[in-house]
C-alpha positions as CSV (number, residue, x, y, z in Angstrom):
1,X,-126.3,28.8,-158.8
2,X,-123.6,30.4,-160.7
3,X,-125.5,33.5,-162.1
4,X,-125.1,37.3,-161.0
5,X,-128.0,39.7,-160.6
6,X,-128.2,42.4,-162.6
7,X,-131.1,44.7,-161.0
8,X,-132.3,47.2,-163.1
9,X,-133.0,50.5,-160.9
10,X,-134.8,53.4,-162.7
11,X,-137.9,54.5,-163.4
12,X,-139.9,57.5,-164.3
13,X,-142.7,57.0,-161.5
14,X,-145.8,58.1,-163.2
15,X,-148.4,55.5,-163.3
16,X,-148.4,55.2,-159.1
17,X,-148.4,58.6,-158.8
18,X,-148.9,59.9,-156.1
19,X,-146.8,57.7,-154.4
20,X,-144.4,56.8,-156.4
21,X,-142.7,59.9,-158.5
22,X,-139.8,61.1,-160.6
23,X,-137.7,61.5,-157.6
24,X,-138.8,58.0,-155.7
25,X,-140.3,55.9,-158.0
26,X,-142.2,52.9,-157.2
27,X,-138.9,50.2,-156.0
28,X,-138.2,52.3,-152.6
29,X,-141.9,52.6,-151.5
30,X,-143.9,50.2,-149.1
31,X,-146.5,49.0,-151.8
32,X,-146.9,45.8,-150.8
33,X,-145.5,44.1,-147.3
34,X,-142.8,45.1,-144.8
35,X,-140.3,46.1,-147.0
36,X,-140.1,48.0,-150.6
37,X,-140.0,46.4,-154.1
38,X,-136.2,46.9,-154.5
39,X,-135.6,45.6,-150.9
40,X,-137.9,42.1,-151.6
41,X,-136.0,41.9,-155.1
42,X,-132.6,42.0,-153.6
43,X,-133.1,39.5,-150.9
44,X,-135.1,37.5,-154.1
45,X,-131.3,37.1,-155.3
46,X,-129.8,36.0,-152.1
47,X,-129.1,32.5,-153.8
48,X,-127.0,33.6,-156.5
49,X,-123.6,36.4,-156.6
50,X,-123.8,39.3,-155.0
51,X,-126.0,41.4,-156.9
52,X,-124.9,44.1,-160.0
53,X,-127.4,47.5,-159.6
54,X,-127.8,49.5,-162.9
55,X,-129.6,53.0,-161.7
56,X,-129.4,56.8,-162.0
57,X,-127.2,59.5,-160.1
58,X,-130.7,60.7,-158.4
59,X,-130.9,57.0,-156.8
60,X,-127.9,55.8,-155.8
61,X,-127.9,56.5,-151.8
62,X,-131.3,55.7,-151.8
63,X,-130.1,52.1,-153.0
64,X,-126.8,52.4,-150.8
65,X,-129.5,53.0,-147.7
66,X,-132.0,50.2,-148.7
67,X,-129.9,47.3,-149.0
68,X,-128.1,48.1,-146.3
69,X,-131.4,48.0,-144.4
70,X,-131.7,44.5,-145.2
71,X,-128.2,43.6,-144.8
72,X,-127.1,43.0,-148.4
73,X,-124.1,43.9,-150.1
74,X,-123.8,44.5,-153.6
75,X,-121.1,43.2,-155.9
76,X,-121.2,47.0,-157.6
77,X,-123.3,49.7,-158.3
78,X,-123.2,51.3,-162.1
79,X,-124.6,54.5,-162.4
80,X,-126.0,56.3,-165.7
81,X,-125.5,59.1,-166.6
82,X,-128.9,59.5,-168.2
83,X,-131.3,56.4,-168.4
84,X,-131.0,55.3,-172.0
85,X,-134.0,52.2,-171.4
86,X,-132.7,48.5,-170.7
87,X,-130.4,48.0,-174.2
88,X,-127.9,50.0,-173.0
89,X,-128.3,49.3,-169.5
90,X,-128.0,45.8,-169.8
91,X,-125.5,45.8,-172.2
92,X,-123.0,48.5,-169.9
93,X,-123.6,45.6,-167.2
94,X,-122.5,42.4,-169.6
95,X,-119.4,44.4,-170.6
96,X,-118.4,44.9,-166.9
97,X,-119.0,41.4,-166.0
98,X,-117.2,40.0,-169.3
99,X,-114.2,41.5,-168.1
100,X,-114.3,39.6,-165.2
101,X,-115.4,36.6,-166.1
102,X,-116.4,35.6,-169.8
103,X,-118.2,32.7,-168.4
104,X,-121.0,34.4,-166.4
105,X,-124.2,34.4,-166.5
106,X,-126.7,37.1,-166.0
107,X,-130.2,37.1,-164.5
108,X,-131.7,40.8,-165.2
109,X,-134.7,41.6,-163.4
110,X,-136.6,45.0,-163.0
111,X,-136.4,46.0,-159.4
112,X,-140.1,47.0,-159.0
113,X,-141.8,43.4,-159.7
114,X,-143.8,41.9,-157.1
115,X,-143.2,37.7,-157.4
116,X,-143.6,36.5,-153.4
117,X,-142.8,32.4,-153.9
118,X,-138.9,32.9,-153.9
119,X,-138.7,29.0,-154.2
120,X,-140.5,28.6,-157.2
121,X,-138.7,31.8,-158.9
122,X,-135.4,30.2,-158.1
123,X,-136.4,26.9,-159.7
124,X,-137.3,28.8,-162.9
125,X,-133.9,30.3,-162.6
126,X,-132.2,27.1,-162.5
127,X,-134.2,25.6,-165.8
128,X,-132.8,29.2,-167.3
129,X,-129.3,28.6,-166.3
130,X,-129.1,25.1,-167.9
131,X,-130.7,27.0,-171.1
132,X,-128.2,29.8,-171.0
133,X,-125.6,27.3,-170.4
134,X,-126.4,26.1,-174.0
135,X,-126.2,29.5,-175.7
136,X,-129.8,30.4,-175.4
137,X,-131.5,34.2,-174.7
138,X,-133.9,32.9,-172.3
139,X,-136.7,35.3,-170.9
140,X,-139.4,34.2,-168.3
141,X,-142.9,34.1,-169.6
142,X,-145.5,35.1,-167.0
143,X,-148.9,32.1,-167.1
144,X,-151.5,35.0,-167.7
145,X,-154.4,35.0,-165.0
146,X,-156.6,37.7,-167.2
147,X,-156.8,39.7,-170.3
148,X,-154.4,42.6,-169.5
149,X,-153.9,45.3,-172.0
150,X,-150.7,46.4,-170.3
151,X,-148.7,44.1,-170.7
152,X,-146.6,43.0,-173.4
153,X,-147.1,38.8,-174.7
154,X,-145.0,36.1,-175.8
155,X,-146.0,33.8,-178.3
156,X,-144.6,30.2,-177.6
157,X,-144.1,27.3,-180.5
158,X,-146.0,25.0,-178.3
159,X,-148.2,25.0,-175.3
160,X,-146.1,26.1,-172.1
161,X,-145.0,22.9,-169.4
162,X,-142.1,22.9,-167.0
163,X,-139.6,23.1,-169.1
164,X,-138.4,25.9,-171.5
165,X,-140.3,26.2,-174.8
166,X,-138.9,27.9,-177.9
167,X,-140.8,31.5,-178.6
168,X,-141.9,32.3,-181.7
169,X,-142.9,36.6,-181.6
170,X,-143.1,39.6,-179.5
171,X,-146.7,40.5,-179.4
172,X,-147.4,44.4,-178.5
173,X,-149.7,45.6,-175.7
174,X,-153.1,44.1,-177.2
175,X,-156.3,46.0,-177.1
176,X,-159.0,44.2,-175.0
177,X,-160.8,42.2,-177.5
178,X,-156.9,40.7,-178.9
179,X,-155.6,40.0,-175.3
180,X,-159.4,38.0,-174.7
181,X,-158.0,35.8,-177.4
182,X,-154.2,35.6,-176.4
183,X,-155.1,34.4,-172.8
184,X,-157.7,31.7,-174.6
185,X,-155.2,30.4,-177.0
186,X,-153.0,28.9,-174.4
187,X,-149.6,29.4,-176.1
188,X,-149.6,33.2,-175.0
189,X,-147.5,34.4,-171.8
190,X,-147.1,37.7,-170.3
191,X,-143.6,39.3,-171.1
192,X,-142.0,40.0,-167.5
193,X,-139.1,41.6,-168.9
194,X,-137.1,39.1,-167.2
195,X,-133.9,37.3,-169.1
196,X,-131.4,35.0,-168.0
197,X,-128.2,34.8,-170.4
198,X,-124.6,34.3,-170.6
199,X,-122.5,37.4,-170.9
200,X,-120.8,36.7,-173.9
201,X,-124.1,35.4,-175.7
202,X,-126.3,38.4,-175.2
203,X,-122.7,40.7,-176.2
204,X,-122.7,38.6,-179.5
205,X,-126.4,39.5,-179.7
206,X,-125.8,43.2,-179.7
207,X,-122.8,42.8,-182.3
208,X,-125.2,41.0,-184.3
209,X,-128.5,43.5,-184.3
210,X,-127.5,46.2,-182.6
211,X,-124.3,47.3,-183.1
212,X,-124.4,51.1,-182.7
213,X,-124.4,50.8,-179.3
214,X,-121.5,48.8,-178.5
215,X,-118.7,51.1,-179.4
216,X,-120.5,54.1,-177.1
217,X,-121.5,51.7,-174.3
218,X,-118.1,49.8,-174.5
219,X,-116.3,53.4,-174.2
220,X,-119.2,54.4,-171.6
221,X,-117.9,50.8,-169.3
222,X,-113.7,51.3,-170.0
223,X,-113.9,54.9,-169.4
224,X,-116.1,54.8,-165.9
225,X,-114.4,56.7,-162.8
226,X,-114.9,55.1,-159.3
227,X,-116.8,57.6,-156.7
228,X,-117.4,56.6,-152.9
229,X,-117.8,53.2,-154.0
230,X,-120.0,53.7,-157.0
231,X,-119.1,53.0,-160.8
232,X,-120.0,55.9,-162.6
233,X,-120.4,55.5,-166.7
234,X,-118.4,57.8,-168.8
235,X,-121.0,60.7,-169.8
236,X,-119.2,61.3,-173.4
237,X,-119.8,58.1,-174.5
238,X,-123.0,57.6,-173.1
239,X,-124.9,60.9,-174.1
240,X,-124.5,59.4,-177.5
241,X,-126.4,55.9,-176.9
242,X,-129.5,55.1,-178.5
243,X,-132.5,55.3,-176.3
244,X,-133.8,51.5,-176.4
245,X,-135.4,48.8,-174.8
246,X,-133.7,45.1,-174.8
247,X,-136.9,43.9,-177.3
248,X,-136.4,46.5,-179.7
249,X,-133.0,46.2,-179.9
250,X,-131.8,42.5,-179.8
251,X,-134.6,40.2,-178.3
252,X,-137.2,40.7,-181.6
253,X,-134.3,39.9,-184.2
254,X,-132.8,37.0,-182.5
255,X,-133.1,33.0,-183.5
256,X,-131.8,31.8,-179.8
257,X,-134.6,32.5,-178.3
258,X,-136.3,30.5,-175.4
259,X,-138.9,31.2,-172.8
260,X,-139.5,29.6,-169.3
261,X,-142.7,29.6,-167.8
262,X,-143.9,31.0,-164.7
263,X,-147.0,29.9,-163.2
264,X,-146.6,31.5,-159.5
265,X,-147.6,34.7,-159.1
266,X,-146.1,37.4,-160.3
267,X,-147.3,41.6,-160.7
268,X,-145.5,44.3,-162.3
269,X,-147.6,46.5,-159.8
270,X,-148.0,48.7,-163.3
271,X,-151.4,50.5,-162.2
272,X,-152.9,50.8,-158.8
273,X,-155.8,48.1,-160.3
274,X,-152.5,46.2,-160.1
275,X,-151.8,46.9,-156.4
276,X,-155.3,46.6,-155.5
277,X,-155.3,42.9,-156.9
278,X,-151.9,42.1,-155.0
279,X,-153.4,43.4,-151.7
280,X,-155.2,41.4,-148.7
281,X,-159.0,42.4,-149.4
282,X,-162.0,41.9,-147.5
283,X,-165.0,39.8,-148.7
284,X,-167.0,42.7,-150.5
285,X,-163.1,43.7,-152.4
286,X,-161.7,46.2,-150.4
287,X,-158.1,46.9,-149.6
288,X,-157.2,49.5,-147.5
289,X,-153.7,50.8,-146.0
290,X,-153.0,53.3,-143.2
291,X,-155.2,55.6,-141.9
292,X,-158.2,54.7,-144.6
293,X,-161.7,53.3,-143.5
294,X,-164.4,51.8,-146.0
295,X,-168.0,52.5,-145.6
296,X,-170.3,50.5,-147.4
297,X,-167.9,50.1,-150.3
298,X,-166.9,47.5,-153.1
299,X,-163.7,46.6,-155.3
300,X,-162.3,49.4,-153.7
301,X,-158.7,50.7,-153.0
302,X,-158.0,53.2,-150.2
303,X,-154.5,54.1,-149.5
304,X,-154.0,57.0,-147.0
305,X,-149.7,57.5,-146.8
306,X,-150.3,60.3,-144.4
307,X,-150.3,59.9,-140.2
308,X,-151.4,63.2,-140.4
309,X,-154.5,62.3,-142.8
310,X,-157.6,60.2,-142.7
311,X,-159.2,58.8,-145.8
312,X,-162.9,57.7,-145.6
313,X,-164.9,56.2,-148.7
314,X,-168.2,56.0,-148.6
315,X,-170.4,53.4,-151.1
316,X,-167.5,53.4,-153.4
317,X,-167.4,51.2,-156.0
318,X,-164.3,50.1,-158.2
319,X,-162.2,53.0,-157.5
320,X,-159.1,53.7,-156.2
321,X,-158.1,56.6,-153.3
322,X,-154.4,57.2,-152.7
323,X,-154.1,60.5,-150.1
324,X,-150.3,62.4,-149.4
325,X,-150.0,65.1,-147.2
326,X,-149.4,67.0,-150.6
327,X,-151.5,65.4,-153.0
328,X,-155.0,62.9,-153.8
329,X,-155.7,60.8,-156.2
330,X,-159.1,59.4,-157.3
331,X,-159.3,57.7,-160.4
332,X,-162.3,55.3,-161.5
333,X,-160.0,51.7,-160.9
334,X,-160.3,50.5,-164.7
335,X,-158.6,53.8,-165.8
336,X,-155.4,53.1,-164.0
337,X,-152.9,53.4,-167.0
338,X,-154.3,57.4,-167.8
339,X,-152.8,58.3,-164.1
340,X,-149.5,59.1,-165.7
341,X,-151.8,61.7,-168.2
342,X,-152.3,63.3,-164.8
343,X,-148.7,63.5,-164.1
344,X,-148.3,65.4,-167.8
345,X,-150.6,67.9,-166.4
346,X,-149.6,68.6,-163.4
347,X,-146.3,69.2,-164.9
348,X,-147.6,71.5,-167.8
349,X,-149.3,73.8,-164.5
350,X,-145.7,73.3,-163.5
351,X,-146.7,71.8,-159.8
352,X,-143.7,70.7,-158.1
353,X,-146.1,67.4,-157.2
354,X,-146.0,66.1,-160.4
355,X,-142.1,64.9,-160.1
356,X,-141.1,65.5,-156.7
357,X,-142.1,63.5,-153.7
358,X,-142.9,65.0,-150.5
359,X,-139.8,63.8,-148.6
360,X,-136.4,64.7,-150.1
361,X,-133.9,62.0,-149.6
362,X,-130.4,62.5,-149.3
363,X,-127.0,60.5,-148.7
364,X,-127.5,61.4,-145.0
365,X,-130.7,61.1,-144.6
366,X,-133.9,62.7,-145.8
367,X,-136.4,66.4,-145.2
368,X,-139.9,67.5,-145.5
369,X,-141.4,70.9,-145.9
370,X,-144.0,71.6,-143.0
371,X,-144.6,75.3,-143.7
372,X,-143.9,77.3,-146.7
373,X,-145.1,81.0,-146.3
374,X,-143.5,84.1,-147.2
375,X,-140.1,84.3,-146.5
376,X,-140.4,81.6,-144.4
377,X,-140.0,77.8,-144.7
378,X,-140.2,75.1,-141.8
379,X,-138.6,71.7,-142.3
380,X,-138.4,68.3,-140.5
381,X,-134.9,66.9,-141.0
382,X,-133.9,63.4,-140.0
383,X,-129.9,62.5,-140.6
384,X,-128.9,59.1,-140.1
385,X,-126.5,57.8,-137.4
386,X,-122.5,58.5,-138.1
387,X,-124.0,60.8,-141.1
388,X,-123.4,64.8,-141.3
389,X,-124.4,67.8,-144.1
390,X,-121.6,69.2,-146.0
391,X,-119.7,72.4,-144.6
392,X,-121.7,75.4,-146.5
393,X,-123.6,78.2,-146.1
394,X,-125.7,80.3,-147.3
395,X,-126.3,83.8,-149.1
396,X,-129.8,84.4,-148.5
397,X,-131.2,82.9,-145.5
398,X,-130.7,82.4,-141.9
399,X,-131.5,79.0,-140.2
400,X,-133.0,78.3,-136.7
401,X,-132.1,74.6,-135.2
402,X,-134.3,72.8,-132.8
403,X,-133.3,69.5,-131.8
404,X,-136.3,66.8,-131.4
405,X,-134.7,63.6,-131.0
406,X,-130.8,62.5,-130.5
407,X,-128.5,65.0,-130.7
408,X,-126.7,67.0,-133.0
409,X,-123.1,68.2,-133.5
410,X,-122.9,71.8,-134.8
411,X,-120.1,73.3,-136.4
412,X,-120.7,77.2,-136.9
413,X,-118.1,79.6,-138.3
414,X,-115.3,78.9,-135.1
415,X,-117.5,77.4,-133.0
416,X,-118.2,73.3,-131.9
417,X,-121.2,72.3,-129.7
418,X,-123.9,69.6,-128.8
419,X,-127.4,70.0,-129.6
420,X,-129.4,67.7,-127.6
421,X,-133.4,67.5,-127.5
422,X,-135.1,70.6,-127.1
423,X,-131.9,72.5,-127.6
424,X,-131.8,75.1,-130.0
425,X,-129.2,76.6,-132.4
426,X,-129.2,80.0,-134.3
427,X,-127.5,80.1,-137.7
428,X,-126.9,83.7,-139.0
429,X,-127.0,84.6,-142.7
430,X,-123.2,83.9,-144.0
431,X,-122.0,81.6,-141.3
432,X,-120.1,79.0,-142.5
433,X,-121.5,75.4,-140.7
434,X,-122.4,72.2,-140.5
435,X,-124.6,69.4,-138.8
436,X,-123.5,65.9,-137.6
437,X,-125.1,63.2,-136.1
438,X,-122.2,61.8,-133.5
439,X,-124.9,59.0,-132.2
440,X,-126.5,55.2,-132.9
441,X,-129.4,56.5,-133.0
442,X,-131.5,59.0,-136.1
443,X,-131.3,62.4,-135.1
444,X,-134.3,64.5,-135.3
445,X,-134.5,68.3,-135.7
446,X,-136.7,71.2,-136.9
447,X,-135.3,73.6,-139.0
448,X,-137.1,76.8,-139.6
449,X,-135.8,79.0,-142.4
450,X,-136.0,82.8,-143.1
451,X,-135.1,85.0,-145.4
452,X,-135.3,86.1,-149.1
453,X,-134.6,83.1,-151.1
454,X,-134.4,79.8,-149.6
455,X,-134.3,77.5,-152.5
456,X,-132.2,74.2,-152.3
457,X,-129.7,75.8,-154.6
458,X,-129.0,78.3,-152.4
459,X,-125.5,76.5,-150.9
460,X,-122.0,77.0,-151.4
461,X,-120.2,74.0,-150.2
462,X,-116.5,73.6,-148.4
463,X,-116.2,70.0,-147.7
464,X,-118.0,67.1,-148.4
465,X,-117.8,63.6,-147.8
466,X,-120.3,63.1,-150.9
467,X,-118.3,64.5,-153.0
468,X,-121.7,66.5,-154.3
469,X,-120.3,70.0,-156.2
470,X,-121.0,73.5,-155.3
471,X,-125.3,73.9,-155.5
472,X,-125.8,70.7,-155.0
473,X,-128.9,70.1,-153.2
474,X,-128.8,69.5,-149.1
């Protein structure tokens, strides 16, 4: 089919906290399967263009890594300067395709939906296409399997077949009692934020009832600079763009509307009751994942993302348990969508848990912190093969190298040697240096730090090959 992806990649990462966070929201994790939400999206696409990703600066290596994991290649990768919601989003990523082609269509999903019958997803795209074809705004309406608060409806002109039906109204996340009666109507569907449209439709759309955006977003598209293969949005422009979602902006005022329905399953994994409803479960209800047992439990999810950490439940009932070597969650399983009022708390305590996830992930890899004590801090660093830090150092710390797995090439001050396992290296406070990975294989090393200050800021950089500026973490 002649359609190109448009992936929408952001996220704030609250409501599957603790595993999913500011820093590495929910798309890169291993929620459901062998590989993450944005990984089982991509491949989704496989059938159409090479896909369009729409994500932050925070993000893009992370995407760069995990579609290269699966062995896709993306057609391009926009970047935002600051997410601005989908309106903007969507519409930077029809102005980029328009000027290549003012006949294409887009299919814009989110990246962090769960929808496992590929087949039948790709049938609904091809009874979009033929809609889109004919000038329509066409988003996929989701057959509801139970009164769910969190999501937003659609409310169709008829009763929903297989074929598209005209839609009538947005309907806002109901309370319990209204969504009881939208599922029982049979003309309701949940809203999957999913659209299929041609480019120069949904543009006309945005000229129509929303047309502050399109001078900033047009000059936000024209004016992006090309860096290490991403397309980065002009920040002028795009600091002055409405913060919007797609339904606010266009989908509730326009006449062009049609819905196709979707009876396979589908799960924006919004809550963990979410997750714990996708995942295999044993005859009394209980899921659990990693190092978790079940004692005498029911409805239950445990979720243990820690080798290093065993969870045990005992005569549990409809709750959910998510363990991290830094953080716990136990919530009553009904109370999912008030986990992201945690996250507001732990950030008003200012706990670095709250937004930052235990392993920091970089375009050469990715650290953890094993020990943090005074004026000393031990790390586990993995860099990826072919990959190497910048050439910095530092103004407060010295640095200690132990090799684990692989080896390592070490640049410091003059000098140039291999690290292999259970080699070690001594940095010295001021020397200027660098780490490499020469081999096919991850490298694995132990850093332990020491000295006065050894925040991630703590860098000035000489070279680069990720063009990151001086502080710039890792």
């Amino acid at each position: 089919m002649t359609i190109t992806p448009v992936l929408l990649c952001g996220g704030s990462g609250t409501r599957l906290w603790p595993l999913s966070r500011k820093s590495y929201p929910k798309q890169f994790a291993n929620l459901i399967g062998e590989r993450t939400l944005f990984q089982a999206t991509a491949n989704r696409m496989c059938a159409f263009e090479k896909p369009l990703i729409v994500t932050g600066s925070d993000f893009r290596f992370i995407v760069t890594e995990q579609l290269a994991a699966v062995g896709i290649d993306p057609g391009a990768i926009l970047i935002e300067p600051q997410g601005r919601n989908t309106a903007p989003a969507i519409l930077a990523a029809a102005l980029h395709l328009y000027a290549q082609d003012t006949d294409a269509v887009m299919l814009v999903c989110p990246s962090d939906h769960l929808i496992p019958d590929t087949d039948s997803f790709l049938a609904a795209a091809e009874i979009a296409l033929a809609e889109a074809q004919n000038g329509q705004l066409v988003t996929f309406g989701i057959a509801p399997t139970y009164p769910e608060t969190g999501y937003g409806y659609l409310e169709l002109a008829e009763a929903p077949g297989s074929s598209a039906v005209p839609l009538t109204r947005f309907v806002e996340k109901p309370d319990a009692a209204t969504a009881a009666k939208l599922v029982a109507s049979g003309q309701h569907m949940w809203n999957a934020g999913i659209f299929v449209f041609k480019v120069a439709t949904v543009i006309d759309a945005f000229k129509a009832h929303a047309a502050p955006l399109i001078e900033p977003v047009a000059r936000a598209v024209s004016d992006a600079q090309t860096d290490l293969g991403f397309l980065r949005l002009a920040p002028e422009p795009w600091s002055k763009v409405d913060d919007i979602s797609i339904d606010y902006a266009v989908m509730e005022k326009a006449d062009n509307l049609s819905v196709v329905p979707f009876s396979s399953a589908w799960s924006d994994l919004g809550c963990w009751d979410a997750v714990w409803r996708a995942s295999p479960q044993d005859d009394r209800g209980v899921s659990v994942h990693g190092n978790a047992t079940a004692i005498e439990c029911d409805n239950t999810l445990l979720r243990s993302e820690s080798n290093e950490l065993e969870l045990v439940g005992i005569g549990l009932e409809n709750i959910v348990a998510v363990a991290m070597n830094d953080a716990v969650l136990v919530a009553d399983a009904s109370r999912g969508q008030e986990v992201k009022l945690a996250v507001e708390s732990l950030k008003s305590k200012g706990a670095v848990q709250a937004e930052q996830f235990p392993k920091d992930h970089r375009p050469w890899g990715w650290f953890e912190s094993l020990v943090i004590g005074d004026r000393f801090q031990v790390k586990r660093i993995v860099v990826h093969p072919g990959a190497s830090l910048s050439l910095q150092s530092h103004h407060h710390r010295a640095e200690h190298w132990i090799v684990v797995e692989g080896t390592a090439k070490v640049v410091v001050d003059d000098e140039v040697r291999l690290v292999t396992e259970n080699q070690s290296i001594y940095i010295p406070l001021g020397a200027v240096h660098r780490m490499e990975n020469p081999g096919k294989v991850p490298m694995v090393l132990i850093e332990v730090q020491t000295g006065a200050y050894l925040g991630e800021d703590d860098i000035v950089r000489y070279e680069d090959v990720y063009a990151r500026g001086q502080g710039a973490k890792g």
